[in-house]
C-alpha positions as CSV (number, residue, x, y, z in Angstrom):
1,X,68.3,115.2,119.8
2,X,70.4,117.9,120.5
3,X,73.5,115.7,119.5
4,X,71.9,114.2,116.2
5,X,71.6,118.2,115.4
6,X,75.0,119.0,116.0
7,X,76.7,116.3,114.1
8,X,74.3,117.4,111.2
9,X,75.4,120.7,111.5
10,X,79.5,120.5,111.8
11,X,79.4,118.0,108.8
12,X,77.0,120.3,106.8
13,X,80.5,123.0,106.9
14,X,83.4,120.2,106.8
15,X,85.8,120.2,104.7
16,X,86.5,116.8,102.8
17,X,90.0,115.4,103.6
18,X,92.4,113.3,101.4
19,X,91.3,110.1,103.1
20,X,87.6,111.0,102.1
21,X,88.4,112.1,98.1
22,X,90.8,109.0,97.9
23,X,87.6,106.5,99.1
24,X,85.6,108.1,96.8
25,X,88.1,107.8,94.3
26,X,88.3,104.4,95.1
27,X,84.8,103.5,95.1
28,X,84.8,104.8,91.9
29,X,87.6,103.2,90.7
30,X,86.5,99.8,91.4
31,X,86.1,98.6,87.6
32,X,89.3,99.5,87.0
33,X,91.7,96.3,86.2
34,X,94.4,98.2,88.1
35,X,92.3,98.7,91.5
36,X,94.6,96.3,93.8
37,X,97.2,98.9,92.6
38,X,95.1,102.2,93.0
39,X,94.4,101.0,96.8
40,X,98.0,100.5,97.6
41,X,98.6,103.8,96.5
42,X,95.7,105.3,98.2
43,X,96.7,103.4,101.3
44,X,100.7,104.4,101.2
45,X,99.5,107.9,100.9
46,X,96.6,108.2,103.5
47,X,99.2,107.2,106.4
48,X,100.9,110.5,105.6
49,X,98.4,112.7,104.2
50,X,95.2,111.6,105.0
51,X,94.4,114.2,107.4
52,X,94.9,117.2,105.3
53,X,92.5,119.0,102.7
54,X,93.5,118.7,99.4
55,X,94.2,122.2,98.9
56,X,97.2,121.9,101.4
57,X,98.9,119.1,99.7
58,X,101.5,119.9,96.9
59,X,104.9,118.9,95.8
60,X,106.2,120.2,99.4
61,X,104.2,118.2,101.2
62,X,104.6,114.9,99.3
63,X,108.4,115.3,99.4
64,X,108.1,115.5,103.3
65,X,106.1,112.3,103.7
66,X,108.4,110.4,100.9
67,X,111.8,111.5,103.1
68,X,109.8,110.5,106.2
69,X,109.1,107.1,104.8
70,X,112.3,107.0,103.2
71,X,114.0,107.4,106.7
72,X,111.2,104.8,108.5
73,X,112.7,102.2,106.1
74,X,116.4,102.9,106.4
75,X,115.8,102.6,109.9
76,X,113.6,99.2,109.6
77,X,116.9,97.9,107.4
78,X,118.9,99.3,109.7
79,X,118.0,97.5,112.4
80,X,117.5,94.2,110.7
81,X,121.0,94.0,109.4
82,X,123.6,92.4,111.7
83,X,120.7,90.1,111.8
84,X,122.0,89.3,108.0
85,X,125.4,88.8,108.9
86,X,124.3,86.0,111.1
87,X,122.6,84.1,108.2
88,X,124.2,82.3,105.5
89,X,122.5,81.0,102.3
């Protein structure tokens, strides 16, 4: 009982995260002809910034997750490519 009383209580005081406003956002969204689209977004976003609150994202932020990404893939490519050089087409 105790338990079922604190759980009540810490998420009575939470504070929403991105990952919470973008499922909403979702949930509402799904009428939407573009909601394949909308969830890729959502979901390339969320592995960066889903555990902030949405008043400590801004242009900053975003530009840190994009050169993180950025760098994830030119290391992916990186690695793939003498792989290229051994395949002809």
């Amino acid at each position: 009982m105790a338990r079922i009383e604190y759980e009540r209580e810490r998420k009575a005081y939470a504070r929403p995260t991105f990952a919470d406003c973008a499922a909403r956002y979702v949930a509402h969204s799904r009428a939407k002809r573009s909601i394949d689209v909308i969830k890729w977004h959502v979901q390339l976003l969320a592995r960066y910034i889903g555990y902030l609150e949405p008043p400590q994202i801004h242009d900053a932020t975003l530009e840190r997750s994009s050169k993180t990404a950025l760098d994830k893939a030119r290391v992916r490519r990186q690695s793939t490519a003498p792989w290229k050089s051994c395949v002809r087409f």
